[in-house]
PDB file of the backbone (N, CA, C, O) and the ligand in Angstrom, with CONECT records:
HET     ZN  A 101       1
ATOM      1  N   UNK A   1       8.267  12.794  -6.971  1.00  0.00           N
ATOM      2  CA  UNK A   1       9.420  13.423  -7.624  1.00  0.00           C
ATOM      3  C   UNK A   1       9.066  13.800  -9.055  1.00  0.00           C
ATOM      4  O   UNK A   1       8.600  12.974  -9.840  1.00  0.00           O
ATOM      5  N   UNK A   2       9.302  15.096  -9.381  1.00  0.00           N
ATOM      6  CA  UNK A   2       8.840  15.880 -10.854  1.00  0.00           C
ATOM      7  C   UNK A   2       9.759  14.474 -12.097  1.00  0.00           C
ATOM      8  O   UNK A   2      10.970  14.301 -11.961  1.00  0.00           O
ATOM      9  N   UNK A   3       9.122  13.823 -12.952  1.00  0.00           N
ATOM     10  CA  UNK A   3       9.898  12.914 -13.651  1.00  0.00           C
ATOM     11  C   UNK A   3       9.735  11.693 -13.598  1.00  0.00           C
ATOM     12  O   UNK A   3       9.774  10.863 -14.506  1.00  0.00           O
ATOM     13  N   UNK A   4       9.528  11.560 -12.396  1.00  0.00           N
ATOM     14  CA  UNK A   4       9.835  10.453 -12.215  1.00  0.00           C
ATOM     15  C   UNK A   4       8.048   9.414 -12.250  1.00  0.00           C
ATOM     16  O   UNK A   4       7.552   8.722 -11.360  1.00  0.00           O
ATOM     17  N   UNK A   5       7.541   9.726 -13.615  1.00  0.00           N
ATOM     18  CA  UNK A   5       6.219   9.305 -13.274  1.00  0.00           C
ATOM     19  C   UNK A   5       5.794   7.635 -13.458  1.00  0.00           C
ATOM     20  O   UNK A   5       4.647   7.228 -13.644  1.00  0.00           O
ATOM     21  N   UNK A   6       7.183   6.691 -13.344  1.00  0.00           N
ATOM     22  CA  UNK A   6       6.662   5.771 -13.181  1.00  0.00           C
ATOM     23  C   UNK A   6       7.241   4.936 -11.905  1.00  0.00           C
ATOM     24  O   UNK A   6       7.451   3.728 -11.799  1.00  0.00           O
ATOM     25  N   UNK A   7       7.417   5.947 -11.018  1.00  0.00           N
ATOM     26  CA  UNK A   7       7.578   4.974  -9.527  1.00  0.00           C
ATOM     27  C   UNK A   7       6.167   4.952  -8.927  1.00  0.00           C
ATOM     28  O   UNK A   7       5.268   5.790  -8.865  1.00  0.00           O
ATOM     29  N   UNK A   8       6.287   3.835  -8.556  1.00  0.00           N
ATOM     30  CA  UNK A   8       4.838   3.840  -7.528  1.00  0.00           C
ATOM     31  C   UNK A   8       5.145   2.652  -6.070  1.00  0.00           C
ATOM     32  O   UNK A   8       5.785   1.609  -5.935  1.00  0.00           O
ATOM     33  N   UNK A   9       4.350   3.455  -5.238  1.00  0.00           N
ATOM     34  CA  UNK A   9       4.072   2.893  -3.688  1.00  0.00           C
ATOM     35  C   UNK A   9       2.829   2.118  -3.537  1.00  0.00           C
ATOM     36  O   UNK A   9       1.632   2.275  -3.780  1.00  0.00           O
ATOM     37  N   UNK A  10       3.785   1.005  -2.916  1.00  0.00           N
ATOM     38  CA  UNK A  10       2.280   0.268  -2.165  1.00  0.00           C
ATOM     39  C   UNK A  10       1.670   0.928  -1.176  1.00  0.00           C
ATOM     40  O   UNK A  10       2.277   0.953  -0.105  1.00  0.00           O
ATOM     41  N   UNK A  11       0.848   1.359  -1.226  1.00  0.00           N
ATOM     42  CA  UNK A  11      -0.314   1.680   0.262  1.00  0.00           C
ATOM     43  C   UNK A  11      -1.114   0.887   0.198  1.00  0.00           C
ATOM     44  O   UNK A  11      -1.219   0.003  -0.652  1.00  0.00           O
ATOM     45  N   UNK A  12      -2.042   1.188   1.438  1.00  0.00           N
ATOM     46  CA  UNK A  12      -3.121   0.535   1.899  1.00  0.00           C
ATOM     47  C   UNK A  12      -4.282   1.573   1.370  1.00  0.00           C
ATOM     48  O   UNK A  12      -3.998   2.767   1.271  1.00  0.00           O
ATOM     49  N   UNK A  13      -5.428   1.157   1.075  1.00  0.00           N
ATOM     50  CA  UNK A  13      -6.211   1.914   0.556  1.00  0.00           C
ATOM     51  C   UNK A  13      -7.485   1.983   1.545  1.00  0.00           C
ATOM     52  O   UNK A  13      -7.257   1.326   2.560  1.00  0.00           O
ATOM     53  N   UNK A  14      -8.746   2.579   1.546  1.00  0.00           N
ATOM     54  CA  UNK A  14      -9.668   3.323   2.452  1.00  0.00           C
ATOM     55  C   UNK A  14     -10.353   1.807   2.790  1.00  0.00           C
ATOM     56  O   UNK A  14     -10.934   1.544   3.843  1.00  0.00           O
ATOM     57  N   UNK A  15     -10.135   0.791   1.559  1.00  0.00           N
ATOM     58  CA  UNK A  15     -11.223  -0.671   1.898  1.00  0.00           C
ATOM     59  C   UNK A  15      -9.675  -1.417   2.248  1.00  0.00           C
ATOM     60  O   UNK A  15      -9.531  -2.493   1.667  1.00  0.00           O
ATOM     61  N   UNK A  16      -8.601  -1.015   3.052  1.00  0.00           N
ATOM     62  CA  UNK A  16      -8.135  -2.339   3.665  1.00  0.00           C
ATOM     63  C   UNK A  16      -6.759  -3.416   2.276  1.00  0.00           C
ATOM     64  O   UNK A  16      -5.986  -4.374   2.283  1.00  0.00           O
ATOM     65  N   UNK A  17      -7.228  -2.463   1.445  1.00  0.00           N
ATOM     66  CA  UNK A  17      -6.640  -3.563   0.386  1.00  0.00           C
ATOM     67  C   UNK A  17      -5.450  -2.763  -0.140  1.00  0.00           C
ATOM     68  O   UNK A  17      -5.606  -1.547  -0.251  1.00  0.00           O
ATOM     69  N   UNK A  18      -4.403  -3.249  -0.442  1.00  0.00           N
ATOM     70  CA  UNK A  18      -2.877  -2.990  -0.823  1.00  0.00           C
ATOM     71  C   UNK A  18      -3.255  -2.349  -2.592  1.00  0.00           C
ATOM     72  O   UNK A  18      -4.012  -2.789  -3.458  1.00  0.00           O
ATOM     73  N   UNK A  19      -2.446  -1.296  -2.567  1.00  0.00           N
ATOM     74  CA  UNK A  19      -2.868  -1.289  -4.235  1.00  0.00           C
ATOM     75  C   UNK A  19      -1.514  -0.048  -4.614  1.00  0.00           C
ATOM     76  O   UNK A  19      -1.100   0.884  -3.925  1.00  0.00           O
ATOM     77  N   UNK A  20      -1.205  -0.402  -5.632  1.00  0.00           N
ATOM     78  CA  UNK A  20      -0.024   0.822  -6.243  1.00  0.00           C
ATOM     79  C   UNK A  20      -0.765   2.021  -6.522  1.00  0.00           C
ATOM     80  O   UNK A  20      -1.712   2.173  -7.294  1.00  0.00           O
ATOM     81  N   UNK A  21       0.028   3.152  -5.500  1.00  0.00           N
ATOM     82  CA  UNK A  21      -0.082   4.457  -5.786  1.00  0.00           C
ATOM     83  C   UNK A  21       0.827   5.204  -6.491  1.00  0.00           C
ATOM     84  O   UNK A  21       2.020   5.194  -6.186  1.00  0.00           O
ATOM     85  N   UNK A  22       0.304   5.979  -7.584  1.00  0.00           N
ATOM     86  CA  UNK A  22       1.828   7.254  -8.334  1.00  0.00           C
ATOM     87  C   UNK A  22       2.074   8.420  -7.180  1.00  0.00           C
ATOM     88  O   UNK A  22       2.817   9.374  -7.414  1.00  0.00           O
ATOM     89  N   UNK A  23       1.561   8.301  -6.236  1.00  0.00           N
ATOM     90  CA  UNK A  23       1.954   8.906  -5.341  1.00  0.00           C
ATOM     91  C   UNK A  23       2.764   8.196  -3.870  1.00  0.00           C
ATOM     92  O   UNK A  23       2.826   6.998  -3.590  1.00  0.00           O
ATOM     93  N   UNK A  24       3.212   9.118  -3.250  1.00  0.00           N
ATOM     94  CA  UNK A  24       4.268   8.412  -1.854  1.00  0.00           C
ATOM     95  C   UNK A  24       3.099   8.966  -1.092  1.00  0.00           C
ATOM     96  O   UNK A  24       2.415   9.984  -1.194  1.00  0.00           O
ATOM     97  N   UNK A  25       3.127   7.455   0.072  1.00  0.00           N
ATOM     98  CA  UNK A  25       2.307   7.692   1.488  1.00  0.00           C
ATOM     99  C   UNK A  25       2.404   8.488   1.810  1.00  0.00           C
ATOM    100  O   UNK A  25       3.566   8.834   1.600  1.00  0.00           O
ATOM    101  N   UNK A  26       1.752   9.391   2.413  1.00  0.00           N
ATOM    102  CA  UNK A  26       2.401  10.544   4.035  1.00  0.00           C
ATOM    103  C   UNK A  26       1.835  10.183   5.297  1.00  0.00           C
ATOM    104  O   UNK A  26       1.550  11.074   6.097  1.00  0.00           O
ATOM    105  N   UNK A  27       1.564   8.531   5.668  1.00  0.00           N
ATOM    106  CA  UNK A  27       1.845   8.169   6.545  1.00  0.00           C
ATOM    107  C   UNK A  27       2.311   6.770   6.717  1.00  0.00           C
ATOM    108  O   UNK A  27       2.358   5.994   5.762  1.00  0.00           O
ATOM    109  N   UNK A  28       2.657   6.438   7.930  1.00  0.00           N
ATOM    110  CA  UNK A  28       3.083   5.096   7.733  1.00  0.00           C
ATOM    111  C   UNK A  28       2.187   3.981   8.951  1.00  0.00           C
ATOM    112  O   UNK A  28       1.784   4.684   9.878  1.00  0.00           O
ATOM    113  N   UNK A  29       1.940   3.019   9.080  1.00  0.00           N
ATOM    114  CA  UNK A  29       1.065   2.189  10.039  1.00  0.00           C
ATOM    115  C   UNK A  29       1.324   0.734   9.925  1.00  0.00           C
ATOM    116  O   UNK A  29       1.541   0.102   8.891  1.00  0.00           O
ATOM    117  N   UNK A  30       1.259   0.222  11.367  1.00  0.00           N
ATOM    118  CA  UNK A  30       1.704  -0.934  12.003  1.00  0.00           C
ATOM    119  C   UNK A  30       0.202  -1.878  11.684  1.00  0.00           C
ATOM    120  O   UNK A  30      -0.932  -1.519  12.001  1.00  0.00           O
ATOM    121  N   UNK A  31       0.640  -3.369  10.857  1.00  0.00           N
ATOM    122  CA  UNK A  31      -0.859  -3.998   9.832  1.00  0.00           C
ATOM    123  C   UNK A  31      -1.345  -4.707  11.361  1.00  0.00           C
ATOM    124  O   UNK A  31      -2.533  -4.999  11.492  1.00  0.00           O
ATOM    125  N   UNK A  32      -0.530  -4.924  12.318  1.00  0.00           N
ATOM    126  CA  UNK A  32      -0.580  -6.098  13.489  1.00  0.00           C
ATOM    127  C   UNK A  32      -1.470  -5.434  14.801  1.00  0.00           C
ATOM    128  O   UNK A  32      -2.413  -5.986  15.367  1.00  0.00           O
ATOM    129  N   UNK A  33      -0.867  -4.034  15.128  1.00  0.00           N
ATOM    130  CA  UNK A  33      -1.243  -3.331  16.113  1.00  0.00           C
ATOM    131  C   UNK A  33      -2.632  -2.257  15.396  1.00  0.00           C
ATOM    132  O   UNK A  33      -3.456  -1.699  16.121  1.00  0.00           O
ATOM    133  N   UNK A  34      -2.630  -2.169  14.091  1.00  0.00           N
ATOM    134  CA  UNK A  34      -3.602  -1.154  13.809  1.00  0.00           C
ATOM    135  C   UNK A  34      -3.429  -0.063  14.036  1.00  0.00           C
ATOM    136  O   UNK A  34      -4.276   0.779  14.334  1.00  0.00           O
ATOM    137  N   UNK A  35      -2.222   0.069  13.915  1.00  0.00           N
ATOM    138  CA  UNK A  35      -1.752   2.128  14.470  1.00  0.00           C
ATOM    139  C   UNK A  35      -1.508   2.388  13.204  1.00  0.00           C
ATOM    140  O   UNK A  35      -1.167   1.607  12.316  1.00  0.00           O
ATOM    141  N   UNK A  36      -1.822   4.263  13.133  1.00  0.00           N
ATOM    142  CA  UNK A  36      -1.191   4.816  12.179  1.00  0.00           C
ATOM    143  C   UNK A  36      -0.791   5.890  12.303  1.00  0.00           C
ATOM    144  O   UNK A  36      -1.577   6.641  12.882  1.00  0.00           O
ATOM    145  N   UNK A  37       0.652   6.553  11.826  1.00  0.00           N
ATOM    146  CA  UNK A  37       0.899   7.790  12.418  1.00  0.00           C
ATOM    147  C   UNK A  37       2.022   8.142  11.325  1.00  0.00           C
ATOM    148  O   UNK A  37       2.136   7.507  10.277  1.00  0.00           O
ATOM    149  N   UNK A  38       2.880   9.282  11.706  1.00  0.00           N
ATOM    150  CA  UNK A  38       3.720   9.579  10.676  1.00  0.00           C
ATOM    151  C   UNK A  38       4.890   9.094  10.286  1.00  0.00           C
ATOM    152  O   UNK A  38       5.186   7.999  10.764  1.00  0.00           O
ATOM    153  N   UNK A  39       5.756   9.664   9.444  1.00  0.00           N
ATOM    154  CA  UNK A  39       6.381   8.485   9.065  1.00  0.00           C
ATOM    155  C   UNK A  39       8.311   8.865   9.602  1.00  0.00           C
ATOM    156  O   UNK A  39       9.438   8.454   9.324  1.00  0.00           O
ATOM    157  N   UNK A  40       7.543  10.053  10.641  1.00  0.00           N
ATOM    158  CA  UNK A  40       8.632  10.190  11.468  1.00  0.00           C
ATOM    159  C   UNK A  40       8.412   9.908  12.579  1.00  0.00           C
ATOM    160  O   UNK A  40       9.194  10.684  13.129  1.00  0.00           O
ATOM    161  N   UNK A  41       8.009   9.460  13.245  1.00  0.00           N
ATOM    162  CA  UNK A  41       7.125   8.892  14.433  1.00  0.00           C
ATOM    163  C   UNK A  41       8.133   7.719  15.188  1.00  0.00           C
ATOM    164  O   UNK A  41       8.367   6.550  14.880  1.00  0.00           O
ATOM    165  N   UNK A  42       8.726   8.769  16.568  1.00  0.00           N
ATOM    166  CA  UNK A  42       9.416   8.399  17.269  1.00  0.00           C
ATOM    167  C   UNK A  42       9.327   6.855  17.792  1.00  0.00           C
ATOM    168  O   UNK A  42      10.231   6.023  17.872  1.00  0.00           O
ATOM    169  N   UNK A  43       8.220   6.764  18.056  1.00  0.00           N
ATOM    170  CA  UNK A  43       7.509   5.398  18.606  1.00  0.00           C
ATOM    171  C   UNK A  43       7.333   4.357  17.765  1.00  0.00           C
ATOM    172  O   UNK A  43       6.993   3.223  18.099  1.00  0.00           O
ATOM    173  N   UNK A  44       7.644   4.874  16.303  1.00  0.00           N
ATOM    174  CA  UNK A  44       7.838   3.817  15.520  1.00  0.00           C
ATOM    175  C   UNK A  44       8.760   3.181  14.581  1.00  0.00           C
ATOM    176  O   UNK A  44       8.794   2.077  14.038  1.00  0.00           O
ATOM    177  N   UNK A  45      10.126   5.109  14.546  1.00  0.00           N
ATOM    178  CA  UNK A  45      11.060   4.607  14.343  1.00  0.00           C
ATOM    179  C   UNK A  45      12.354   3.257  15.480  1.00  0.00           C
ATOM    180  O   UNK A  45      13.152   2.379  15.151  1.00  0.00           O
ATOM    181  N   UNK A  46      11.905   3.798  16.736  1.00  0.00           N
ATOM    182  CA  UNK A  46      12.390   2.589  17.733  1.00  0.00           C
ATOM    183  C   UNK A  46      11.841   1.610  17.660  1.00  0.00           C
ATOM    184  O   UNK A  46      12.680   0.774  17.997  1.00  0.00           O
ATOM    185  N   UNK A  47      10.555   0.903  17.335  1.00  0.00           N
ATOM    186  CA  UNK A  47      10.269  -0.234  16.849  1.00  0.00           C
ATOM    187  C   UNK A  47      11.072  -0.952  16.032  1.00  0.00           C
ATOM    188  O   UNK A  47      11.591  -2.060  16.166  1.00  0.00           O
ATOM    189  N   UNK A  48      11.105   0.345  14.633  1.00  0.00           N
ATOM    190  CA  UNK A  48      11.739  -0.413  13.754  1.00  0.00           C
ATOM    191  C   UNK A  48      13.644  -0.809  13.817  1.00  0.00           C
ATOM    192  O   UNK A  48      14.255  -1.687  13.208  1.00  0.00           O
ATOM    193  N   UNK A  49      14.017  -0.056  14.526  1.00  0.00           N
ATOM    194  CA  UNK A  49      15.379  -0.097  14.888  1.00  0.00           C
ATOM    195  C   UNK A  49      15.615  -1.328  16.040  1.00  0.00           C
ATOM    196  O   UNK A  49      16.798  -1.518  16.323  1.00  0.00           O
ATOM    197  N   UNK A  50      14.747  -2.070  16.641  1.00  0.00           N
ATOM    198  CA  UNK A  50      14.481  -2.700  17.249  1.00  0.00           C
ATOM    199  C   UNK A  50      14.195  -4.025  16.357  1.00  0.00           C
ATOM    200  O   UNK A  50      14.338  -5.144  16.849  1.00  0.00           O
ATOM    201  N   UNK A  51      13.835  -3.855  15.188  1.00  0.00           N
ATOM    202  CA  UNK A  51      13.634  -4.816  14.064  1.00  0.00           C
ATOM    203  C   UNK A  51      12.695  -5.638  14.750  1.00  0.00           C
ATOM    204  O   UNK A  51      12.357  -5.732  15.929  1.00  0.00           O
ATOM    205  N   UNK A  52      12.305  -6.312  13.498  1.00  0.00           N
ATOM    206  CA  UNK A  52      10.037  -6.911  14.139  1.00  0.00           C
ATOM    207  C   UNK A  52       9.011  -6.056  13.465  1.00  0.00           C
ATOM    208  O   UNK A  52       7.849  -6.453  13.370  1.00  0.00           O
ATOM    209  N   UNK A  53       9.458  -4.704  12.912  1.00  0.00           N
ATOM    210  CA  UNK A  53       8.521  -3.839  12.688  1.00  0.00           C
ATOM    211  C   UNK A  53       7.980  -3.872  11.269  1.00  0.00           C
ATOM    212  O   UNK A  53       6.851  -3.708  10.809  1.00  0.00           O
ATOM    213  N   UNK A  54       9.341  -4.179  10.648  1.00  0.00           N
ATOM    214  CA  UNK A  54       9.211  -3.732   9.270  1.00  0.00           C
ATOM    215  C   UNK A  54       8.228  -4.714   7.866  1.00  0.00           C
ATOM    216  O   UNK A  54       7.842  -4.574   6.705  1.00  0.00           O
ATOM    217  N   UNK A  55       8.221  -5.734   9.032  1.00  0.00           N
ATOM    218  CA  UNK A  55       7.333  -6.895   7.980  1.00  0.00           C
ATOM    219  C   UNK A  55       5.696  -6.399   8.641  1.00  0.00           C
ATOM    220  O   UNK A  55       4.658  -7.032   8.449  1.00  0.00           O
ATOM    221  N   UNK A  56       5.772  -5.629   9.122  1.00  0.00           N
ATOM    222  CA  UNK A  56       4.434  -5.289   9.480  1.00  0.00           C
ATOM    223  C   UNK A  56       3.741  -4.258   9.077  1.00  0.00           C
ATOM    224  O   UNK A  56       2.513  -4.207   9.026  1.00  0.00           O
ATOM    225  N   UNK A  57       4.988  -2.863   8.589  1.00  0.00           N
ATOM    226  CA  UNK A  57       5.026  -1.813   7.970  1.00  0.00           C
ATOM    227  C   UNK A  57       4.143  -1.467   6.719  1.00  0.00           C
ATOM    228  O   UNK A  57       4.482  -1.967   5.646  1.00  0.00           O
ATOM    229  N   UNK A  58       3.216  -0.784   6.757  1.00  0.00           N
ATOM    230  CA  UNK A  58       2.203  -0.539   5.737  1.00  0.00           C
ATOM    231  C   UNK A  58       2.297   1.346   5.601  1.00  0.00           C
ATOM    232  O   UNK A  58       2.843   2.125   6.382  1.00  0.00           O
ATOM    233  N   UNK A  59       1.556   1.641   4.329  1.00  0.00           N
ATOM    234  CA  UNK A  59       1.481   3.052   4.353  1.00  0.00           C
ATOM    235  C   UNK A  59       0.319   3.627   3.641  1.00  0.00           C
ATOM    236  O   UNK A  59      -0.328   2.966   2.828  1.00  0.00           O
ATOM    237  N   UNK A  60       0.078   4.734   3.912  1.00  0.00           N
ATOM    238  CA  UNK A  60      -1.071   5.230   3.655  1.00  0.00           C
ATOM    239  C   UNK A  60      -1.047   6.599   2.898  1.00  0.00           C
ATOM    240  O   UNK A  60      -0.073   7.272   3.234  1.00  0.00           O
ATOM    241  N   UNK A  61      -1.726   7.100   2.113  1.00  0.00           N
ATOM    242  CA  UNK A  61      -1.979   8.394   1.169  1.00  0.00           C
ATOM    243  C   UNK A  61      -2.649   9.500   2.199  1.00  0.00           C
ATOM    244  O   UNK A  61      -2.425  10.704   2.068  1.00  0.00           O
ATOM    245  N   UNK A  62      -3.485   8.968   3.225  1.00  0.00           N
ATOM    246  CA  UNK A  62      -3.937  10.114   4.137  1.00  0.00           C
ATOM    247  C   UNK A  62      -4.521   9.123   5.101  1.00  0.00           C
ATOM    248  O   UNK A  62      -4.661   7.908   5.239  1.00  0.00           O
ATOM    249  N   UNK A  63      -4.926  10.848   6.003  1.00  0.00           N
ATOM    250  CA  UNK A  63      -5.249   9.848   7.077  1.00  0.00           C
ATOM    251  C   UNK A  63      -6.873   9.065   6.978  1.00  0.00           C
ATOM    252  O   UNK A  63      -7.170   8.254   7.855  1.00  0.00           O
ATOM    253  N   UNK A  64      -7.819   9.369   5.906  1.00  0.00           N
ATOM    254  CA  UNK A  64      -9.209   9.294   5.159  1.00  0.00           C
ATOM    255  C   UNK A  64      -8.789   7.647   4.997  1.00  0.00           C
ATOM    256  O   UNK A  64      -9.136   6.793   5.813  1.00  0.00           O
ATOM    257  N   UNK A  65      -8.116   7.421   3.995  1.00  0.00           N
ATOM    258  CA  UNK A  65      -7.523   5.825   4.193  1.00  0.00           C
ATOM    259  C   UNK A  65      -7.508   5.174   4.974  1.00  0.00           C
ATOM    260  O   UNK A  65      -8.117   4.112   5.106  1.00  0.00           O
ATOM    261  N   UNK A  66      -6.484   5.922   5.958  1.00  0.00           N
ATOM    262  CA  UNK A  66      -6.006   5.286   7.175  1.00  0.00           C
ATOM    263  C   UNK A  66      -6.886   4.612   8.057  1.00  0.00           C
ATOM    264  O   UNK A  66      -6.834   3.463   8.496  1.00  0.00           O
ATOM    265  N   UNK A  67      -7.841   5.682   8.272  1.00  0.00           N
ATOM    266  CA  UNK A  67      -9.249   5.296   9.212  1.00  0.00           C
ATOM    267  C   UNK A  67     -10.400   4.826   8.602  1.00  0.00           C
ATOM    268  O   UNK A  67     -11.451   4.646   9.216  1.00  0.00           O
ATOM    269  N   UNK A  68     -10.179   4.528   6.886  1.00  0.00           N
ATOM    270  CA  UNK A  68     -11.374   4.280   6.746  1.00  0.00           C
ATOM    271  C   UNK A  68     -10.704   2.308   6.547  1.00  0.00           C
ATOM    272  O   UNK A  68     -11.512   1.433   6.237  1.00  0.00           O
ATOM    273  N   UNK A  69      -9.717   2.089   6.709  1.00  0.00           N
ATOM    274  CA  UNK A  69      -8.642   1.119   6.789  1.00  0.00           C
ATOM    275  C   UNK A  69      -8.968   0.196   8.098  1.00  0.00           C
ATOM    276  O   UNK A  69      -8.899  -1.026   8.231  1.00  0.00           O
ATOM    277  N   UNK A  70      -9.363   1.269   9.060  1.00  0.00           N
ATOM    278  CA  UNK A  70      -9.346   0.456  10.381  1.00  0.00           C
ATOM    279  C   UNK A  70      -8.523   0.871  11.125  1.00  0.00           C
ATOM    280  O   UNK A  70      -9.054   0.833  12.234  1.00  0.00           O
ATOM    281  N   UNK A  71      -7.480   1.275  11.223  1.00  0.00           N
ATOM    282  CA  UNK A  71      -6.679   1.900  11.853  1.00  0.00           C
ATOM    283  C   UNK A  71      -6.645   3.271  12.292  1.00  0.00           C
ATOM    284  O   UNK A  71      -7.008   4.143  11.502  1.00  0.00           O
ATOM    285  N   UNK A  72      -6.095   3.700  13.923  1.00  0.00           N
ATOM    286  CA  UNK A  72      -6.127   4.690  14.417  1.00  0.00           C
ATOM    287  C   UNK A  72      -5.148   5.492  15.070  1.00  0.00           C
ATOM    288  O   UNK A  72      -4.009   5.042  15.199  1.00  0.00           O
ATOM    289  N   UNK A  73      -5.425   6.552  15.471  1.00  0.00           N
ATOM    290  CA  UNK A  73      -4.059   7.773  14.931  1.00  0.00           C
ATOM    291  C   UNK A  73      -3.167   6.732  16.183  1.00  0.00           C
ATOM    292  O   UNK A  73      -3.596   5.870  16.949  1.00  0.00           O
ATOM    293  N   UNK A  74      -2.159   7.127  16.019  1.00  0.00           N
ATOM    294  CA  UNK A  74      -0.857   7.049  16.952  1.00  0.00           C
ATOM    295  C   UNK A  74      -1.116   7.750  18.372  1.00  0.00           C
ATOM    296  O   UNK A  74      -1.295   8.948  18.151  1.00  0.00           O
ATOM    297  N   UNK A  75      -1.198   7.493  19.637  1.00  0.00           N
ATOM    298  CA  UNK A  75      -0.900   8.656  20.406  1.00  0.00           C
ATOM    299  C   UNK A  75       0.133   9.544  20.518  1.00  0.00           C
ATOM    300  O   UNK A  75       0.017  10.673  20.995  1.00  0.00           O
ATOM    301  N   UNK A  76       1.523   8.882  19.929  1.00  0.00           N
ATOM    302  CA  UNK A  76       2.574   9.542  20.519  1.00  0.00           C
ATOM    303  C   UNK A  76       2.745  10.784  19.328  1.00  0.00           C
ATOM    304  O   UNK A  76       3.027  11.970  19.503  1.00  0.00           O
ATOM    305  N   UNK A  77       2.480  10.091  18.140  1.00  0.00           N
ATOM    306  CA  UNK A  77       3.003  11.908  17.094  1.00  0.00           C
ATOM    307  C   UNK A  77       1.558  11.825  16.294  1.00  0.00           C
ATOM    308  O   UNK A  77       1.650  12.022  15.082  1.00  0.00           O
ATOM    309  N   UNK A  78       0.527  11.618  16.697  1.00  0.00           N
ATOM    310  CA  UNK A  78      -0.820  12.351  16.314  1.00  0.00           C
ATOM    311  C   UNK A  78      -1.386  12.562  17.664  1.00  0.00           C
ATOM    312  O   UNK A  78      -2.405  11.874  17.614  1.00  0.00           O
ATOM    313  N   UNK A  79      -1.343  13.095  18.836  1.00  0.00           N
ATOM    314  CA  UNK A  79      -1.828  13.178  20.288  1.00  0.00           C
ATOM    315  C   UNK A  79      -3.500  13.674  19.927  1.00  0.00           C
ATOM    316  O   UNK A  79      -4.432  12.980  20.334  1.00  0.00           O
ATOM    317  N   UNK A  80      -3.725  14.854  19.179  1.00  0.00           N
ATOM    318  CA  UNK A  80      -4.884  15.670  18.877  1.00  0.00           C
ATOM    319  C   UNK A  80      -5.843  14.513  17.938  1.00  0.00           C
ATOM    320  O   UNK A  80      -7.026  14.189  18.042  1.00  0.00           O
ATOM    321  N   UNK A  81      -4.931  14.143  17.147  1.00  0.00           N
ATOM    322  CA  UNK A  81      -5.755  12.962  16.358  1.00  0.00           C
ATOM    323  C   UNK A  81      -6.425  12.014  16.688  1.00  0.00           C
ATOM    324  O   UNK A  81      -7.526  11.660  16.266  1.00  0.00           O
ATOM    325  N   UNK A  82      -5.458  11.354  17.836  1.00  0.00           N
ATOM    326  CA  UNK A  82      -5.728  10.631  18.823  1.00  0.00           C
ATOM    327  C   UNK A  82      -6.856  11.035  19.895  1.00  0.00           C
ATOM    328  O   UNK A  82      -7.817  10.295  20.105  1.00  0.00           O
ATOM    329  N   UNK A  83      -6.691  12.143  20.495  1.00  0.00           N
ATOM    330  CA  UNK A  83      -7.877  12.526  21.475  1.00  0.00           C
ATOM    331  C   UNK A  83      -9.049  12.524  20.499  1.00  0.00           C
ATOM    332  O   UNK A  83     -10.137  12.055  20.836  1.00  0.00           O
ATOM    333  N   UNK A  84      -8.833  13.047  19.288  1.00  0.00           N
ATOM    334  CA  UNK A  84     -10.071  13.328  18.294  1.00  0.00           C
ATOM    335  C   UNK A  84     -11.124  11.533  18.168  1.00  0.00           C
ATOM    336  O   UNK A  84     -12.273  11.107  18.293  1.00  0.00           O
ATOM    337  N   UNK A  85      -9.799  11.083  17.863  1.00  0.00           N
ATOM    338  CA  UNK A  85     -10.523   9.420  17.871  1.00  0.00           C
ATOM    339  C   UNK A  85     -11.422   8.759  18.711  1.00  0.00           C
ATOM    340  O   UNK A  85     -12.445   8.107  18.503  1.00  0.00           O
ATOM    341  N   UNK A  86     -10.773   9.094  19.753  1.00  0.00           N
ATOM    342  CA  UNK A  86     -11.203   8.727  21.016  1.00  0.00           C
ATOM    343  C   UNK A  86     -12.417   8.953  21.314  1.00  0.00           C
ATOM    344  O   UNK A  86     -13.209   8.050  21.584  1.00  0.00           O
ATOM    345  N   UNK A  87     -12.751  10.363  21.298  1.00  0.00           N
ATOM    346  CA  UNK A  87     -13.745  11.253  21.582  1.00  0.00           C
ATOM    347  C   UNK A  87     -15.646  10.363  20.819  1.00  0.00           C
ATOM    348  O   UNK A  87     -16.845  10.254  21.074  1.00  0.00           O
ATOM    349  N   UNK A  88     -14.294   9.887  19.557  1.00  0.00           N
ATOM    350  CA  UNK A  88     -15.430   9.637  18.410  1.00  0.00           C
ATOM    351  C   UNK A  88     -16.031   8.320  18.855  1.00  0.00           C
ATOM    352  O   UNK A  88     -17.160   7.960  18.521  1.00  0.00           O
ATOM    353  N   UNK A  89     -15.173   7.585  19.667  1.00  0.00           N
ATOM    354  CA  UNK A  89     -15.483   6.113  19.762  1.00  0.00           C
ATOM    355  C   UNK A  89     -16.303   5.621  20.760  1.00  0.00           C
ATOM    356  O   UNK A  89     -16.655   4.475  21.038  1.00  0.00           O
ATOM    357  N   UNK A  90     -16.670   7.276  21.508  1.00  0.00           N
ATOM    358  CA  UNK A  90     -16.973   6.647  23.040  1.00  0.00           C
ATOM    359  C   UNK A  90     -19.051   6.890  22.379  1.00  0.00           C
ATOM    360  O   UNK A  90     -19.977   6.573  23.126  1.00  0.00           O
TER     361      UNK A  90
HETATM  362 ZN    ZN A 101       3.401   7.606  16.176  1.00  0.00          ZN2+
END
């Protein structure tokens, strides 16, 4: 937000470790299951509405983080990301 330059977000960073960003995540990821996907992400807003989710709830600046974090795309709202992963792992 233009102004507002002293809010900051916890993310997860590329080594795994929590650290304040002046920037907001643009994604969000599960610390338990190792998923990461967006932060509209059907499959994870019903988790969280389901409650259980949210103490697990981590976020990320990109997806470079994300995976260099350990964590991997979502199938359900990264599908391409996901096949991409896949592809990489075999
Ligand atoms: Zn997802």
């Amino acid at each position: 937000m233009p102004g507002d330059i002293n809010r900051t977000w916890k993310l997860i960073g590329a080594d795994g470790k929590t650290y304040d960003s002046t920037q907001a995540g643009s994604l969000g990821g599960h610390r338990r299951s190792r998923i990461y996907g967006r932060l509209d992400c059907r499959s994870a807003l019903q988790a969280i509405a389901k409650g259980g989710y949210v103490m697990n709830r981590v976020f990320f600046l990109d997806r470079a983080d994300a995976e260099g974090a350990g964590y991997r795309p979502c199938a359900v709202c990264l599908p391409q990301d996901y096949a991409r992963w896949k592809i990489r792992k075999i």
